[in-house]
LOSE-417540 format. One line per 10 residues: number of its first residue (from 1); for each residue x, y, z of N, C-alpha, C, O. Coordinates in nm, 4 decimals, always signed. Atoms other than C-alpha are relative to their C-alpha. Example, Ala and Ser with C-alpha at 12.3 -4.5 7.8 and 13.67 -1.06 7.14 Angstrom:
2
1 = +0.0890 -0.1190 +0.0000 +1.2300 -0.4500 +0.7800 +0.0900 +0.1200 +0.0000 +0.1936 +0.1181 +0.0665  -0.0820 -0.1190 -0.0060 +1.3670 -0.1060 +0.7140 -0.0770 +0.1090 +0.0730 -0.0261 +0.2198 +0.0899
//
This chain:
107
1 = +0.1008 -0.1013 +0.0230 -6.0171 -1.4070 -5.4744 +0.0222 +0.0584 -0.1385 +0.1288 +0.1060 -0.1775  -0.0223 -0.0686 +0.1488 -6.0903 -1.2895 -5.8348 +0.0134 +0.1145 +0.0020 -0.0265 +0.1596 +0.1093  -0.0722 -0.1051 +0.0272 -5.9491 -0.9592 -5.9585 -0.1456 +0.0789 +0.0532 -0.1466 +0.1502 +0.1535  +0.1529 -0.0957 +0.0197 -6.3404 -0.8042 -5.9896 -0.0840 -0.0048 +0.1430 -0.1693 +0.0704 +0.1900  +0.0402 +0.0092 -0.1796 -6.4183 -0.9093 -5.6309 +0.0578 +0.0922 +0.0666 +0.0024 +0.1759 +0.1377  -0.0887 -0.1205 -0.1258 -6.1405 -0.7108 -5.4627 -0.0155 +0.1099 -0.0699 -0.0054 +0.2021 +0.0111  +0.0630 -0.1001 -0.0192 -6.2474 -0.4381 -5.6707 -0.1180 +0.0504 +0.0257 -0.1479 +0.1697 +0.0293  +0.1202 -0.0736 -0.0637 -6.5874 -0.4524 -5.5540 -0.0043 +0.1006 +0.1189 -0.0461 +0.2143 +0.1406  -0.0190 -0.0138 -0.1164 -6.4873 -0.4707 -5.2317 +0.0764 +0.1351 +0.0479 +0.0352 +0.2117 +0.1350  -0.0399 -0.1209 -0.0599 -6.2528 -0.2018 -5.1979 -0.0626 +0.1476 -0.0430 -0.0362 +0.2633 -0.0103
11 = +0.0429 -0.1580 +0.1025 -6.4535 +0.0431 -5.4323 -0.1181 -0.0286 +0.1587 -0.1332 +0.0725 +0.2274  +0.1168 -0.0267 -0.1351 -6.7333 -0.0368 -5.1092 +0.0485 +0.0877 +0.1079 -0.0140 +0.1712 +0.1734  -0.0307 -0.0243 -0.1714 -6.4793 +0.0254 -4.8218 +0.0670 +0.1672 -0.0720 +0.1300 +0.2344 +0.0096  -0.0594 -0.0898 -0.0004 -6.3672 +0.3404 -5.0328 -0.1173 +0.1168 +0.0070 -0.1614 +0.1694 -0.0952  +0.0900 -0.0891 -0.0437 -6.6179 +0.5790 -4.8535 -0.0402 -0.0014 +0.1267 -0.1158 -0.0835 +0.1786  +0.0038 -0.0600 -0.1710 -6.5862 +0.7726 -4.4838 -0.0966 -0.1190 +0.0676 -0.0416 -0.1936 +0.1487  +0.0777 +0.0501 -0.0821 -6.9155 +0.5809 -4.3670 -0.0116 -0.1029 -0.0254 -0.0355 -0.1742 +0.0720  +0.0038 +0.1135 -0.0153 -6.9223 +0.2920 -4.5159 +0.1448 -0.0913 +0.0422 +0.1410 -0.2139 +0.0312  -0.1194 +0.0516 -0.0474 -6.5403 +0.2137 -4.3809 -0.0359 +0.0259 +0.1368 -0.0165 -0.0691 +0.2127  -0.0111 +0.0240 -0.1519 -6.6177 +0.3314 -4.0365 -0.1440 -0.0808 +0.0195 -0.1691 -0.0712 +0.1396
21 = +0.0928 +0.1016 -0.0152 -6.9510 +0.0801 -4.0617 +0.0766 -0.0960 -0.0054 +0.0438 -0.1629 +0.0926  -0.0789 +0.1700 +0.0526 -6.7008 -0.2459 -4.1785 +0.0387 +0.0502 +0.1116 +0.0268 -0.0423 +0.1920  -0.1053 +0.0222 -0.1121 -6.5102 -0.1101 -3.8908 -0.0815 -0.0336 +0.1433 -0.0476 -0.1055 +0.2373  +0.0360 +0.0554 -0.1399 -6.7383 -0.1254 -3.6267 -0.0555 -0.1596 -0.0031 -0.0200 -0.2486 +0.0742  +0.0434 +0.1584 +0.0377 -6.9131 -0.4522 -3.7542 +0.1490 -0.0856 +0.0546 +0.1415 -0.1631 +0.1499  -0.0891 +0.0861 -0.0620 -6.5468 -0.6002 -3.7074 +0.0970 -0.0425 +0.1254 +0.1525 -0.1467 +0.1602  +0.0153 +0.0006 -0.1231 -6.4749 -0.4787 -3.3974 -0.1341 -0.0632 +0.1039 -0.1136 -0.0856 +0.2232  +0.1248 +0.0480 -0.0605 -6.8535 -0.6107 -3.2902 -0.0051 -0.1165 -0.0097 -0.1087 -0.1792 +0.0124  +0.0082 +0.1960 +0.0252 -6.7268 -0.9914 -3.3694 -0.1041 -0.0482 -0.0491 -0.1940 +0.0154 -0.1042  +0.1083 +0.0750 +0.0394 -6.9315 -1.2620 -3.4359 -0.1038 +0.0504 +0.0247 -0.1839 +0.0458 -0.0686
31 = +0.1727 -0.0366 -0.0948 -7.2525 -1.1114 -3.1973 -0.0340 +0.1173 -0.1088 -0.1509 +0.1521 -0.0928  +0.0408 -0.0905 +0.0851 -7.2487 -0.8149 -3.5205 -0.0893 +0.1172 +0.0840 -0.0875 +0.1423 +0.2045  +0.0895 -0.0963 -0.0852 -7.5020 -0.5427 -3.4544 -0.1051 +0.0522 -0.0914 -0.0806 +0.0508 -0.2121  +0.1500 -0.0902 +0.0214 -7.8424 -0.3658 -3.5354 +0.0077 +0.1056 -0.0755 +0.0932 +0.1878 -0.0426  -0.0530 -0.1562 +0.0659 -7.8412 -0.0832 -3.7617 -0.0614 +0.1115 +0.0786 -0.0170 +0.2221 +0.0475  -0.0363 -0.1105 -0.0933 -7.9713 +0.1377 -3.4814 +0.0720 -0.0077 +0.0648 +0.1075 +0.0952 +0.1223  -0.1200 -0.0715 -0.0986 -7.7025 +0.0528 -3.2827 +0.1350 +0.0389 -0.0319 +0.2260 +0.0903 +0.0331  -0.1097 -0.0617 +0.1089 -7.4759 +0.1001 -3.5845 -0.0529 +0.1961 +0.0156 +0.0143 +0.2796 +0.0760  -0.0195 -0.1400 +0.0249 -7.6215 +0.4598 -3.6553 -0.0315 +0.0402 +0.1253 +0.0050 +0.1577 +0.1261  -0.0639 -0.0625 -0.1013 -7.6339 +0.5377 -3.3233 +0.1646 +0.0493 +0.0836 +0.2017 +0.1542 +0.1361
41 = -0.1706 -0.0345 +0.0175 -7.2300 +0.4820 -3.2799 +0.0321 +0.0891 -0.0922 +0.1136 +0.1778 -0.0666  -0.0798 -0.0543 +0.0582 -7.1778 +0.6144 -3.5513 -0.0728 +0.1457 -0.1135 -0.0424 +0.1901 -0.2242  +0.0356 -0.1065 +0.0072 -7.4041 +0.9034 -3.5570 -0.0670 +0.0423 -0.1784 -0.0748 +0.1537 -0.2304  +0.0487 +0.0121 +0.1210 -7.5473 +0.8393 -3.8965 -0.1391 +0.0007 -0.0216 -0.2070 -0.0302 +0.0763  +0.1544 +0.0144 -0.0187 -7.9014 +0.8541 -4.0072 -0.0587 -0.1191 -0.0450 +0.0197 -0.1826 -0.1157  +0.0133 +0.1393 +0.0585 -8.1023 +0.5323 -4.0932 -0.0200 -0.0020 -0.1248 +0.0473 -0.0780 -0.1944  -0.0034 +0.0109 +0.1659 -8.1702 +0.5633 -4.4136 +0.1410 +0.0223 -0.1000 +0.1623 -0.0416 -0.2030  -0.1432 -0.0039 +0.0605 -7.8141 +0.6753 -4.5281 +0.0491 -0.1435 +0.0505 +0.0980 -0.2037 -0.0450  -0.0761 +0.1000 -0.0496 -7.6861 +0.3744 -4.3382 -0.0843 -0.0996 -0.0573 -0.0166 -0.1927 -0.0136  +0.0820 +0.0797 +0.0458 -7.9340 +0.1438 -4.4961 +0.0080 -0.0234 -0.1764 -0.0423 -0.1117 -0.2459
51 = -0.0708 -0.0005 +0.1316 -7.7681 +0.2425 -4.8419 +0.0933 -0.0449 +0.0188 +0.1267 -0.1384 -0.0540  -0.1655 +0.0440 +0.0015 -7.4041 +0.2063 -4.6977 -0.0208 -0.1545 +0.0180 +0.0262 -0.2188 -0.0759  +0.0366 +0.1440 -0.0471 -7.5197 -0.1654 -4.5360 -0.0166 -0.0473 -0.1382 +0.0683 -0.1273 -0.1773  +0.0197 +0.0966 +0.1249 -7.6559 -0.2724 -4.8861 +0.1132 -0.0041 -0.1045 +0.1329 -0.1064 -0.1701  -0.1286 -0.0058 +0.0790 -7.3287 -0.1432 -5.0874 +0.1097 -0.0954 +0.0480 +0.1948 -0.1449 -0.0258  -0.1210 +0.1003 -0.0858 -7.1123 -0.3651 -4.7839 -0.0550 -0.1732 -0.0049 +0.0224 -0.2672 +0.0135  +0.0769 +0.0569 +0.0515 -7.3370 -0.6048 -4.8581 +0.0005 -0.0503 -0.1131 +0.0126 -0.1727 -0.1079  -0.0207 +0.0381 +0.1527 -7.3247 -0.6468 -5.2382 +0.1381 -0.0005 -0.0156 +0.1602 -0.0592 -0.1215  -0.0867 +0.0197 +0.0248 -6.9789 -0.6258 -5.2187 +0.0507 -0.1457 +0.0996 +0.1697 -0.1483 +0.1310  -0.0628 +0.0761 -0.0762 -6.9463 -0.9530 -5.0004 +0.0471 +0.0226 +0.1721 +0.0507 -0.0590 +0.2642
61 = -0.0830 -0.0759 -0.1731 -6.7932 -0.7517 -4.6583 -0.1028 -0.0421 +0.1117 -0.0487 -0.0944 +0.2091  +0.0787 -0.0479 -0.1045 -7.1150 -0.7338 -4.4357 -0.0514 -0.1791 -0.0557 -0.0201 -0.2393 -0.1584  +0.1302 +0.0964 -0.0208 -7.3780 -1.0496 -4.3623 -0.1394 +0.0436 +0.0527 -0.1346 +0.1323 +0.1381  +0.1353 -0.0212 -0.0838 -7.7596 -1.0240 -4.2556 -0.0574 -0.0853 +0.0600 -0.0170 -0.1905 +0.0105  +0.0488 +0.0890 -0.0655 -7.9554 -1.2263 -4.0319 -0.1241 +0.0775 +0.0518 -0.1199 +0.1926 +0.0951  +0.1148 -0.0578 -0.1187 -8.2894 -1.1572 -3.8697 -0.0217 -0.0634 +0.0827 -0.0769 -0.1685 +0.0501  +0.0590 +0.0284 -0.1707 -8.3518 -1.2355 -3.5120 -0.1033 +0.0381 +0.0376 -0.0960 +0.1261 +0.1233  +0.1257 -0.0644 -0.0948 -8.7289 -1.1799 -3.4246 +0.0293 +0.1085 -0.1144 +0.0749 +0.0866 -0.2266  +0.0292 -0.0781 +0.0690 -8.7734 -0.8485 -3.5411 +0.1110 +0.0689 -0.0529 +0.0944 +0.1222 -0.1625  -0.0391 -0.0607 +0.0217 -8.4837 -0.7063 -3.5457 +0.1637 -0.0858 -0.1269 +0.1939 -0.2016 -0.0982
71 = -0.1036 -0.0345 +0.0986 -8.1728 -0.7204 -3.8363 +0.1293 +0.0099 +0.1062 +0.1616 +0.1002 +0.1833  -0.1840 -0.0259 -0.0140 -7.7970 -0.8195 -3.7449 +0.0504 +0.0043 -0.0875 -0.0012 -0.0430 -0.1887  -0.0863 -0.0725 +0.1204 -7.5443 -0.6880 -3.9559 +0.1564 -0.0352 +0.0796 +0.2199 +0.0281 +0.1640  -0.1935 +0.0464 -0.0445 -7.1722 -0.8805 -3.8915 +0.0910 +0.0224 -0.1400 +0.0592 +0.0089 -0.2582  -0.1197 +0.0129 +0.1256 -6.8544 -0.8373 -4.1033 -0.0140 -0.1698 -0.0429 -0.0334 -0.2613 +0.0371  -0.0933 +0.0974 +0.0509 -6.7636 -1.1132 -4.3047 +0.1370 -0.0524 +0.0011 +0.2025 -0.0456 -0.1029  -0.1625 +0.0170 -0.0127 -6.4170 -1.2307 -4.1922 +0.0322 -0.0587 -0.1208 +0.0776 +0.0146 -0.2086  -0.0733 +0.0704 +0.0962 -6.3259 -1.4766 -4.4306 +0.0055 +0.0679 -0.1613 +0.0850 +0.0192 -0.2418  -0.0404 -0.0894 +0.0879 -6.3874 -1.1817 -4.7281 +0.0915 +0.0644 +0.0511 +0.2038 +0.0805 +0.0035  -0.1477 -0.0939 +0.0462 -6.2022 -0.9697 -4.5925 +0.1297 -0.0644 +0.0358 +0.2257 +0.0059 +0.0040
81 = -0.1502 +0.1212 -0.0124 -5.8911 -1.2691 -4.4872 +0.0114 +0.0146 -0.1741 +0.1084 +0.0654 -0.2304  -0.0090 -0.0028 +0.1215 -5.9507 -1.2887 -4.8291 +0.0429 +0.0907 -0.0989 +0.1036 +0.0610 -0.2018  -0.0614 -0.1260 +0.0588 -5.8891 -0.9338 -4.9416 +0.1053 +0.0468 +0.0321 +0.1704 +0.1242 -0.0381  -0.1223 -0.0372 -0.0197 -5.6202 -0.9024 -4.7457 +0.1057 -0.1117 -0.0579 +0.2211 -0.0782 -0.0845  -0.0566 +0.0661 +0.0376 -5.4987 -1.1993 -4.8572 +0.1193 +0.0223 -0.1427 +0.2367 -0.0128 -0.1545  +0.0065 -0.0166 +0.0717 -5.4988 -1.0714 -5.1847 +0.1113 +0.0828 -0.0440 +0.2111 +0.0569 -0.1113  -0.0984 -0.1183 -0.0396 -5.3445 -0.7325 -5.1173 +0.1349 -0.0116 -0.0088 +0.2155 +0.0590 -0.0693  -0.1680 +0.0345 -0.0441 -5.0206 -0.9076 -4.9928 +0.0468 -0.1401 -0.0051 +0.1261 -0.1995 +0.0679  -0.0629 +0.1177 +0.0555 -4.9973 -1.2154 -5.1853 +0.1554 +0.0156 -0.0429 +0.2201 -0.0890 -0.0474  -0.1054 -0.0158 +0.0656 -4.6786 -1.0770 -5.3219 +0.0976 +0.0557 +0.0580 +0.2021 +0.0733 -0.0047
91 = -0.0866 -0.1014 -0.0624 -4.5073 -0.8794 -5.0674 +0.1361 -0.0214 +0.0072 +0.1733 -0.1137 -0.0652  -0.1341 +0.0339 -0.0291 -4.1627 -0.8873 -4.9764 +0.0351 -0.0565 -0.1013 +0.0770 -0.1668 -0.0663  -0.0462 +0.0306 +0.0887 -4.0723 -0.9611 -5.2934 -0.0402 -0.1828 -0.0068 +0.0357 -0.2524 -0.0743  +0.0808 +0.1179 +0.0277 -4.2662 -1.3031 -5.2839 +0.0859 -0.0528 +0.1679 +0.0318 -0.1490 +0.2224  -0.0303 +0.0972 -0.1160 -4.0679 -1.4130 -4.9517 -0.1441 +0.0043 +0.1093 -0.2424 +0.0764 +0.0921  +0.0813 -0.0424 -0.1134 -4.2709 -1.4718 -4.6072 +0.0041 +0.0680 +0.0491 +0.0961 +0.0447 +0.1276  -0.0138 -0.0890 -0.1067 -4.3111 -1.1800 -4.4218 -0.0582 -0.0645 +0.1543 +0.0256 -0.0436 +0.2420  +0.0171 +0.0422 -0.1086 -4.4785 -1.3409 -4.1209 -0.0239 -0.1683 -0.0330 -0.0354 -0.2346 -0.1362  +0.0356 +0.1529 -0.0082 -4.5388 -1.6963 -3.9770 -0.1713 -0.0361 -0.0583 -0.2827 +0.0031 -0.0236  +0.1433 +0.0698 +0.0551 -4.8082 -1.8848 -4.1820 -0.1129 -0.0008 +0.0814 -0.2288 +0.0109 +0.0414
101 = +0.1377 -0.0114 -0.1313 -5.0177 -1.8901 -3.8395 -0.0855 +0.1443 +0.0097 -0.1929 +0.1651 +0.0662  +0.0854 -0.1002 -0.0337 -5.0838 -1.5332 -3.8878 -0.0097 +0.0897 -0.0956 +0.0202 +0.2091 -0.0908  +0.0385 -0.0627 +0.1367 -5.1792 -1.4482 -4.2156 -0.1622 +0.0915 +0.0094 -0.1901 +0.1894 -0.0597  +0.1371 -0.0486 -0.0168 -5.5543 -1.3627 -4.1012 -0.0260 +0.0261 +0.1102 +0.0509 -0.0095 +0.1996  +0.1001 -0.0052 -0.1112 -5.7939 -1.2629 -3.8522 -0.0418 -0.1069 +0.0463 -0.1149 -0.1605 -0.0369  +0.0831 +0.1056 -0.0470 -5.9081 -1.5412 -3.6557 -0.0984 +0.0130 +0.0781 -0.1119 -0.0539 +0.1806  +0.1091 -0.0357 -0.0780 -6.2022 -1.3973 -3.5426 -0.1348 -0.0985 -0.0470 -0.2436 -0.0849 +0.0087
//
């Protein structure tokens, strides 16, 4: 992941609503969710959430799909495997901290 990516990305997830949006999206797996049933969880209004979605969005994090009428909205796993990847390419002083099997989300 290039340097200017992971700061898109984290300059996206660095704001209250649009971090607890990535969060429910990745708790909501693959099946994602609706942005009313996003701002209904999460008590937001649609139009604010319809800004945060396009910022998670342009930064790579979020996906869209339309079904019929309505708009799903899923995380992107493999960005953020990727951002975390990133994060802790170096840790432990370059050793492995965990087994290679569980470097990511396998969602």
């Amino acid at each position: 992941m290039e340097e200017k990516n992971v700061i898109q990305a984290l300059a996206a997830l660095a704001q209250p609503v649009r971090l607890q949006v990535f969060r429910a999206l990745v708790v909501a797996g693959p099946a994602g969710l609706t942005p009313g049933v996003l701002a209904e969880q999460l008590e937001v209004p649609p139009t604010s959430l319809s800004f945060h979605l396009k910022e998670l969005a342009h930064a790579g994090l979020v996906s869209q799909e339309r079904d019929g009428r309505n708009l799903i909205y899923r995380a992107v796993f493999e960005q953020m495997n990727a951002l975390l990847g990133y994060l802790t390419e170096n840790c432990c002083q370059g050793e492995a901290c965990l087994p290679a099997s569980t470097t990511a989300c396998e969602c």
